[in-house]
C-alpha positions in Angstrom: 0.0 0.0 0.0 0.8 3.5 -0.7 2.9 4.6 2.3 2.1 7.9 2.2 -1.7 7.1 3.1 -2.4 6.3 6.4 -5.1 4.9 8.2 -7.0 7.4 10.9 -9.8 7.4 12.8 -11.6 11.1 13.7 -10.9 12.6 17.0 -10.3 16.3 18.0 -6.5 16.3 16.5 -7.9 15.7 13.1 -11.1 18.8 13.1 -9.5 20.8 10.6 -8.9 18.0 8.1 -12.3 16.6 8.6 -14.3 19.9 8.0 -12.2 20.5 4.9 -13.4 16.5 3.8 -16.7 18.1 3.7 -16.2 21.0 2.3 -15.1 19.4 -0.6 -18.1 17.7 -1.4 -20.0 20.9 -0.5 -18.4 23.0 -3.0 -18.6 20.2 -5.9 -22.4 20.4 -5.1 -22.7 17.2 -3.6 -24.7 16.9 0.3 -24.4 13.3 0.2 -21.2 11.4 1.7 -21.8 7.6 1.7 -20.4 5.6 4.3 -20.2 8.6 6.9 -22.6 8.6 9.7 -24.5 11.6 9.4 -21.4 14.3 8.9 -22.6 15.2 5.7 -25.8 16.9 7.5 -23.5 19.7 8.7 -23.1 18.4 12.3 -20.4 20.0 14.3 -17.4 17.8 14.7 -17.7 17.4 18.6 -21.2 15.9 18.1 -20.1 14.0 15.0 -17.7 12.3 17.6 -20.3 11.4 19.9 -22.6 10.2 17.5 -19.5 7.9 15.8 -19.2 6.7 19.6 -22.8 5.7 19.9 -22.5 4.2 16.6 -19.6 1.7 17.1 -21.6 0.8 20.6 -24.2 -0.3 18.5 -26.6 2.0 19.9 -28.1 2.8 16.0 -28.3 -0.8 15.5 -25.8 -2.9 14.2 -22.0 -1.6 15.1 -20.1 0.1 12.9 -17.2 1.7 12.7 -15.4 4.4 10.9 -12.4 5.0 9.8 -10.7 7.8 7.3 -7.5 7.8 4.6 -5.2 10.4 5.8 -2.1 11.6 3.1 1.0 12.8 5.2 2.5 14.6 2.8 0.1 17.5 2.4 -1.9 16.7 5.7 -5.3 15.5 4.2 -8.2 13.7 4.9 -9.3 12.2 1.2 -11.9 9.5 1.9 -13.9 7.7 4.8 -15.3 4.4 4.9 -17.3 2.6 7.4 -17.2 -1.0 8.3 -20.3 -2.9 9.4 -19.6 -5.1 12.1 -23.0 -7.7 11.2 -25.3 -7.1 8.7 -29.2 -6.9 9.1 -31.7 -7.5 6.6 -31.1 -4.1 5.1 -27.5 -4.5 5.2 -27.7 -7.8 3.9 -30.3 -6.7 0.9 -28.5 -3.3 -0.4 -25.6 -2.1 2.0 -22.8 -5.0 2.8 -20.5 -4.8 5.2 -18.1 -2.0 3.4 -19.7 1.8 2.4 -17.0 4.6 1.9 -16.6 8.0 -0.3 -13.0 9.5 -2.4 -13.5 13.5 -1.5 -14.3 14.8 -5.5 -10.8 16.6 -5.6 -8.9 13.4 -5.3 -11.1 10.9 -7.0 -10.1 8.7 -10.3 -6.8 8.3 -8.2 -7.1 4.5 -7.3 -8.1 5.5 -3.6 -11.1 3.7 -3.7 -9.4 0.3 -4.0 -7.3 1.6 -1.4 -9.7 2.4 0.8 -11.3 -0.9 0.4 -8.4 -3.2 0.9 -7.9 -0.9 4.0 -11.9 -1.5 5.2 -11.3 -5.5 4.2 -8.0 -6.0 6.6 -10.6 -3.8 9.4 -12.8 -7.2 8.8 -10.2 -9.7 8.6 -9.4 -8.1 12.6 -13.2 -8.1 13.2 -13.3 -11.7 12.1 -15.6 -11.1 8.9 -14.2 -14.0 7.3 -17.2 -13.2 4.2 -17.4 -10.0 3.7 -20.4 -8.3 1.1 -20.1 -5.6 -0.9 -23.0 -4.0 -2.8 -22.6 -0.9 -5.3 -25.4 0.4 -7.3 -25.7 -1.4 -11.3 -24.8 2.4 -12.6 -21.9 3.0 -10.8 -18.9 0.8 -13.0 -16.5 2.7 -11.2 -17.4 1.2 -7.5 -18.5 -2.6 -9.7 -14.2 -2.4 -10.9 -13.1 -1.7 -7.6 -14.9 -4.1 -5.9 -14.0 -6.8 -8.4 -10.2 -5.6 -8.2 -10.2 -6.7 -4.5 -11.6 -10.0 -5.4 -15.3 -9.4 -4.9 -17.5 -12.2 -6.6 -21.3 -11.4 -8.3 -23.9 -13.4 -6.8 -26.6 -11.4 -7.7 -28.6 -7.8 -8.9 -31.3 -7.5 -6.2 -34.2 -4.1 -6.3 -35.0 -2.1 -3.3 -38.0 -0.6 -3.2 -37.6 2.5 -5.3 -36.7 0.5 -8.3 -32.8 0.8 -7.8 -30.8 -2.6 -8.8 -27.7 -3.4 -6.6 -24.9 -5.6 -7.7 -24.1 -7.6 -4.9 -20.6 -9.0 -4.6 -18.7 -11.0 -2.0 -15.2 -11.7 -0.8 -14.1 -14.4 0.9 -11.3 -13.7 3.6 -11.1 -17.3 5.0 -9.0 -20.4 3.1 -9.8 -21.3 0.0 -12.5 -24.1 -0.8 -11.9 -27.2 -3.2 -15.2 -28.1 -5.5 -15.7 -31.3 -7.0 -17.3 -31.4 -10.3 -20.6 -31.6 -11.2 -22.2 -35.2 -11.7 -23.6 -34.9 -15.2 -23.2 -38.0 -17.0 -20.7 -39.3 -14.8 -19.9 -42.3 -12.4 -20.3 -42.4 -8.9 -18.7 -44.9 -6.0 -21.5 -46.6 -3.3 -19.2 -46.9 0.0 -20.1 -48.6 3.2 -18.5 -46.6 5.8 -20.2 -47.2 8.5 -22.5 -50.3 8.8 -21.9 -53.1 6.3 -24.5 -53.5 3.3 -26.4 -56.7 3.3 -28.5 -59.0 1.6 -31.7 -57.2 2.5 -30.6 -53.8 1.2 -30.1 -55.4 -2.4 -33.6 -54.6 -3.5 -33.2 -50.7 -2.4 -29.8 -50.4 -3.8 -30.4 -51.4 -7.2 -33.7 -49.1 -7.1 -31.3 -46.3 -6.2 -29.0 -47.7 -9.2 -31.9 -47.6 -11.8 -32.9 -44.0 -9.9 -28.9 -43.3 -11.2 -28.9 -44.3 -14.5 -32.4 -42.6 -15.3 -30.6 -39.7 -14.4 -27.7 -40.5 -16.3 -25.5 -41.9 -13.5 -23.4 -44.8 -13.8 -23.3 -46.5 -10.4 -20.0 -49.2 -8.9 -20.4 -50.2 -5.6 -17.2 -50.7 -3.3 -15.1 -54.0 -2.6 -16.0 -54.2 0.6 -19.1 -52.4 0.7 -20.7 -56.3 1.6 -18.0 -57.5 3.9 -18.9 -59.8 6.4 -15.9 -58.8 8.3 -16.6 -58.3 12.3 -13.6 -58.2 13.3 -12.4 -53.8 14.1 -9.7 -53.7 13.1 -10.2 -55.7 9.4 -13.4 -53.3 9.2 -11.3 -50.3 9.9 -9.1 -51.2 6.8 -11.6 -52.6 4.6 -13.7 -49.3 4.9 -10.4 -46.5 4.5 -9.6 -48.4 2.0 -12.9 -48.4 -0.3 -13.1 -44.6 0.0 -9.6 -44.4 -1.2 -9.5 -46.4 -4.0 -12.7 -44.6 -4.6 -11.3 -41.0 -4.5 -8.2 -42.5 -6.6 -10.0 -43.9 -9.4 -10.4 -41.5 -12.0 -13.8 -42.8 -14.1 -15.6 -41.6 -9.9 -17.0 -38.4 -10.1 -18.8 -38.8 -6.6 -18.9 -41.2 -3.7 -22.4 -41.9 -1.8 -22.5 -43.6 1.6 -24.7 -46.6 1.4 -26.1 -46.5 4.7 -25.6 -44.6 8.5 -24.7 -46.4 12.0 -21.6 -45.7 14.2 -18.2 -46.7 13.0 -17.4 -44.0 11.0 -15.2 -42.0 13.5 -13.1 -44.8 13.8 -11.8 -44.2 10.7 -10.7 -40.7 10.9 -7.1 -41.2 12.1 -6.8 -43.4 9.1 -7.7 -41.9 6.5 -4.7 -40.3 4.1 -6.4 -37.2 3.8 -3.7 -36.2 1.1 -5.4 -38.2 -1.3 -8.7 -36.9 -0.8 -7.4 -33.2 -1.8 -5.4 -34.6 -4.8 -8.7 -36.0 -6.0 -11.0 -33.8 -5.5 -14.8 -35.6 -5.7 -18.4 -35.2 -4.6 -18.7 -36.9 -1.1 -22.0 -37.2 0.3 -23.3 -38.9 3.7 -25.8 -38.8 6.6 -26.2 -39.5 10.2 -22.6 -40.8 11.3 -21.4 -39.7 7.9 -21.3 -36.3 9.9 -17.6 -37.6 10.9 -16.7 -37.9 7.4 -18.4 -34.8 5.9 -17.0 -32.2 8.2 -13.6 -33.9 8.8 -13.0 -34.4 5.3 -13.8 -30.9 4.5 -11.7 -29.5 7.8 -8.6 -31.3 6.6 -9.5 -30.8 2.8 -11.2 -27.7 2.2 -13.5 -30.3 -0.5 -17.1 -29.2 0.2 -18.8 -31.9 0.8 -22.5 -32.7 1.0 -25.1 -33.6 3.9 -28.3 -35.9 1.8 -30.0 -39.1 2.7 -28.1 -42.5 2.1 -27.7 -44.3 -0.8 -30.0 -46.9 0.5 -32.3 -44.8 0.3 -31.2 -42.0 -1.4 -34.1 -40.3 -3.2 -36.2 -42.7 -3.1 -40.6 -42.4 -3.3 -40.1 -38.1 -2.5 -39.9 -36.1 -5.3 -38.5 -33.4 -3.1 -35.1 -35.1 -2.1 -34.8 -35.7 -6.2 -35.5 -31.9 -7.1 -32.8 -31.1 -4.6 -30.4 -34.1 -5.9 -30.8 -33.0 -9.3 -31.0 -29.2 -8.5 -27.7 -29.0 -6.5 -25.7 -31.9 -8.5 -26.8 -31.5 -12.2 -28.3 -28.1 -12.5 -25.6 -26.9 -9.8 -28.1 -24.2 -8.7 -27.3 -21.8 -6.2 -29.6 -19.5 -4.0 -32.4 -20.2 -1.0 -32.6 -23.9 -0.3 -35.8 -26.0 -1.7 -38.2 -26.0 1.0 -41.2 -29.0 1.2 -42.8 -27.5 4.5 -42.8 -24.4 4.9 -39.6 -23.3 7.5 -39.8 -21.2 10.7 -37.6 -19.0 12.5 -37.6 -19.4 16.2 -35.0 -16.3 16.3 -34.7 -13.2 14.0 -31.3 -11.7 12.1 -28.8 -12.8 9.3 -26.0 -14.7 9.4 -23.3 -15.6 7.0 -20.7 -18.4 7.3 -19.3 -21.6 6.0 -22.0 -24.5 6.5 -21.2 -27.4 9.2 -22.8 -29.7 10.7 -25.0 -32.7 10.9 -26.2 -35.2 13.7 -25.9 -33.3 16.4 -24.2 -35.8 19.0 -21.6 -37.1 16.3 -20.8 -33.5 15.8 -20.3 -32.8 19.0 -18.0 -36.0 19.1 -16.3 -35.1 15.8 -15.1 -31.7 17.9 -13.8 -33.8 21.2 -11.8 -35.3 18.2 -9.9 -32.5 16.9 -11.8 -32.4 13.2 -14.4 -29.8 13.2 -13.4 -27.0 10.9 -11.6 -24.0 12.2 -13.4 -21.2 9.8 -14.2 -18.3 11.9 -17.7 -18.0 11.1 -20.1 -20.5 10.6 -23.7 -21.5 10.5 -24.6 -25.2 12.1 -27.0 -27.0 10.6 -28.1 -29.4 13.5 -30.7 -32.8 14.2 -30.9 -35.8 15.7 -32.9 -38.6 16.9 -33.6 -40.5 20.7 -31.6 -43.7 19.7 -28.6 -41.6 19.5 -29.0 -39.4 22.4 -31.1 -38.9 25.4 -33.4 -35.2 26.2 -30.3 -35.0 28.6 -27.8 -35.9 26.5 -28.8 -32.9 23.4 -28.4 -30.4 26.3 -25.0 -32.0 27.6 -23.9 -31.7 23.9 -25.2 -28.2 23.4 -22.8 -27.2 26.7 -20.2 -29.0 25.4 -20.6 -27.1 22.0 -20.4 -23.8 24.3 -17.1 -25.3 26.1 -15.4 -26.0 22.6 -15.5 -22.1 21.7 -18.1 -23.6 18.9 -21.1 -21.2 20.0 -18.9 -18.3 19.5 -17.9 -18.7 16.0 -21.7 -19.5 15.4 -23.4 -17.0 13.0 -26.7 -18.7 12.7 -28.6 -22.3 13.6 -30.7 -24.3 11.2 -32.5 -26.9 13.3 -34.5 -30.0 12.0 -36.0 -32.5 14.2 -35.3 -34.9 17.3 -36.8 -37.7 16.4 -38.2 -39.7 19.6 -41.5 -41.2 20.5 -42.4 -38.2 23.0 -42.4 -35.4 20.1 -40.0 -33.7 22.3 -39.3 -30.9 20.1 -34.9 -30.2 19.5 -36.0 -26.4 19.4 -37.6 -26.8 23.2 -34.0 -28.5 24.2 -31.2 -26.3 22.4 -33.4 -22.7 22.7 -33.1 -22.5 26.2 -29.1 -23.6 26.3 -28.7 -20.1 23.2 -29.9 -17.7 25.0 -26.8 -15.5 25.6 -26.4 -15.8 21.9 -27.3 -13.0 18.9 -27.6 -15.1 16.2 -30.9 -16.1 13.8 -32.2 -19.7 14.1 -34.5 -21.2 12.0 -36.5 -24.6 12.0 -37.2 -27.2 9.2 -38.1 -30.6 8.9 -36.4 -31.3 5.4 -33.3 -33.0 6.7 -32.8 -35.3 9.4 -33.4 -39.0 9.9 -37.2 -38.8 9.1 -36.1 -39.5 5.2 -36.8 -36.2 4.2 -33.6 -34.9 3.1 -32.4 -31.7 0.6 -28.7 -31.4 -0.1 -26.5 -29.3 2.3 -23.0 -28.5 1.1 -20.6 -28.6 3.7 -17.8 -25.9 3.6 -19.9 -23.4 1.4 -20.5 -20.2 2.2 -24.3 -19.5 3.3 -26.8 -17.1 4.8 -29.1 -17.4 7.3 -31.9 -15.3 6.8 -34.4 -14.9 10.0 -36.8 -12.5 8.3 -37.7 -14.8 5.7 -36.8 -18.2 7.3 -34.7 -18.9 4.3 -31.3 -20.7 3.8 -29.2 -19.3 0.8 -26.1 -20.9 -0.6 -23.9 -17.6 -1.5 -21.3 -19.3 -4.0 -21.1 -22.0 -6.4 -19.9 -25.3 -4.9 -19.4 -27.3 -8.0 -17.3 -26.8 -10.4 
């Protein structure tokens, strides 16, 4: 960065400088000075400073805080920008995180880049780890800035005047791997967990057929039948299958066959160098939770929460729409929802998706393999065979223990399956209460066999206001 430019924030020192900032917009007839927190409405600077106080304290809403480009050399003040601390559904719609003005005498200069790698390494210390940036369609200038500091298009949304904002987003967190898409392709069956037997023949060659109507080619492991009992035999039989499966380049994608509880034996295992050097869709349910999150914590490969193979979309047209919509179409946007979702508590949230079954999850953390990203919204169920009333609000605390809760950003809840219709949301709400983030409540994935496709390691949004779950990047290639 230009060494010359500094970063400042406003206090009495700077009063001269300040007034002259406005001033300049003043005399180029401009009254309008984006990103500054009511100084362009001729304040005086002492009560600017107390209104930027009550500002950052979040006593106008959500926090934000401001910050100026100072020039040494000739001792000016040439552009603001304010940084966003959440967003809100406002924010979220139109604003972003990010809004700043160039002064007009110093403008076509390359200070608003500046000023927005500046604002960006302000969120990278606020622990923004995605950070949106909106700019209106008309304005190219603030579109090639935006995109200069690596800001990605999702969208062009209208307020309600009629205005249409680009919407862009940067991603200050590590990189993510995406498989390709499974278009005429071949996918792997896997047993990772419990073996496949006789009796799930007949619903694994319905799934097969499902496949190849699709255009899907379908192999099913070595040892996806093994009759093994012995742990350690199982152990190397099942890290085996998914590496040969991730090696063999005619898979595209790898589908568990069917849940139980081995999977996090196999974790310690696993050459997890393999799995990046062959990047592949992975999908899995119930104790698959091990495998989606760890693979994706030690990957970076976004992986993919959807109903087993045994059953896989089988008799709901709903789990297919999604299937096909996320795998084929590779659609992007709000989540398919069959019943209609409900937020138990309001806001927006963005971060990377995780989760799964909540007590192998919560297991999968005591283990060392739940992702580090910064933020992240937890998509969460379970069912009474797995774990007790007691036991959901054990794991909850133990969530809170792990620093887990603090990273949170929003909940998606489905159900807890258990023959007293105790409701998950009447276990987990009362444990959150400390907590500012949105939660919302579904039934479409879960061990009920409803089940729509949740990529692991995406970037999403949690929208309270309209109970919505959007998928903010592409996660296929």
């Amino acid at each position: 960065m230009n060494k010359d430019i500094i970063l400042i924030k406003p206090s009495k020192k700077y009063e001269k400088q300040f007034l002259s900032y406005r001033n300049d917009f003043y005399n180029n007839g401009e009254n309008e000075i984006i990103g500054d927190l009511r100084f362009d409405t001729n304040i005086s600077f002492e009560k600017w400073l107390e209104v930027l106080k009550q500002f950052e304290e979040g006593k106008f809403g959500v926090s934000k805080s401001l910050y100026a480009l100072y020039r040494k050399s000739d001792d000016k003040v040439i552009g603001t920008f304010t940084v966003c601390h959440k967003l809100d559904k406002g924010l979220y719609l139109y604003g972003g995180h990010i809004a700043g003005s160039t002064c007009p005498s110093e403008r076509k200069k390359g200070y608003a880049e500046l000023s927005l790698q500046f604002a960006l390494d302000i969120c990278k210390k606020l622990n923004i780890q995605y950070v949106l940036l909106t700019c209106n369609e008309k304005n190219i200038a603030s579109a090639k800035a935006i995109i200069s500091v690596g800001g990605k298009l999702e969208n062009t949304v209208n307020d309600d005047k009629g205005n249409k904002f680009q919407r862009y987003w940067i991603n200050l967190g590590s990189t993510k791997l995406k498989p390709k898409n499974l278009k005429s392709s071949t996918v792997g069956v896997i047993a990772p967990s419990t073996n496949l037997k006789e009796s799930n023949k007949n619903d694994i060659q319905e799934s097969i057929i499902k496949c190849n109507e699709l255009g899907i080619k379908v192999e099913i492991s070595k040892n996806a039948y093994s009759i093994s009992n012995d742990k350690e035999i199982k152990i190397k039989e099942k890290v085996d299958d998914i590496e040969a499966m991730f090696e063999n380049p005619k898979i595209n994608g790898i589908f568990c066959a069917k849940g139980g509880q081995f999977c996090s034996y196999l974790l310690n295992y696993i050459h997890f160098d393999i799995i990046k050097n062959n990047p592949k869709v992975f999908t899995g349910i119930s104790d698959g939770t091990f495998l989606l999150n760890a693979i994706y914590a030690m990957t970076g490969l976004i992986t993919f929460h959807m109903s087993d193979f045994k059953r896989f979309i089988k008799n709901d047209e709903y789990n297919e729409t999604c299937f096909v919509n996320m795998f084929l179409d590779k659609k992007i946007g709000a989540i398919p929802q069959k019943s209609a979702w409900k937020t138990l508590k309001d806001g927006v949230g963005t971060g990377t998706l995780i989760g799964g079954n909540l007590t192998c999850f919560t297991m999968l953390c005591e283990m060392g393999y739940v992702p580090k990203d910064e933020n992240i919204i937890l998509f969460l169920e379970d069912l009474e065979g797995a774990s007790s009333k007691q036991d959901i609000i054990k794991n909850i605390n133990i969530l809170k223990k792990k620093g887990i809760m603090q990273r949170v950003k929003g909940i998606l809840l489905a159900d807890y399956i258990n023959e007293a219709n105790v409701k998950l949301e009447d276990l987990v709400l009362p444990e959150l209460i400390d907590y500012d983030f949105p939660i919302v409540k579904c039934h479409d994935f879960g061990h009920a066999g409803i089940n729509c496709v949740l990529p692991v390691g995406a970037q999403v949004t949690l929208t309270g206001y309209n109970s919505k779950l959007i998928i903010n990047e592409e996660v296929l290639q």
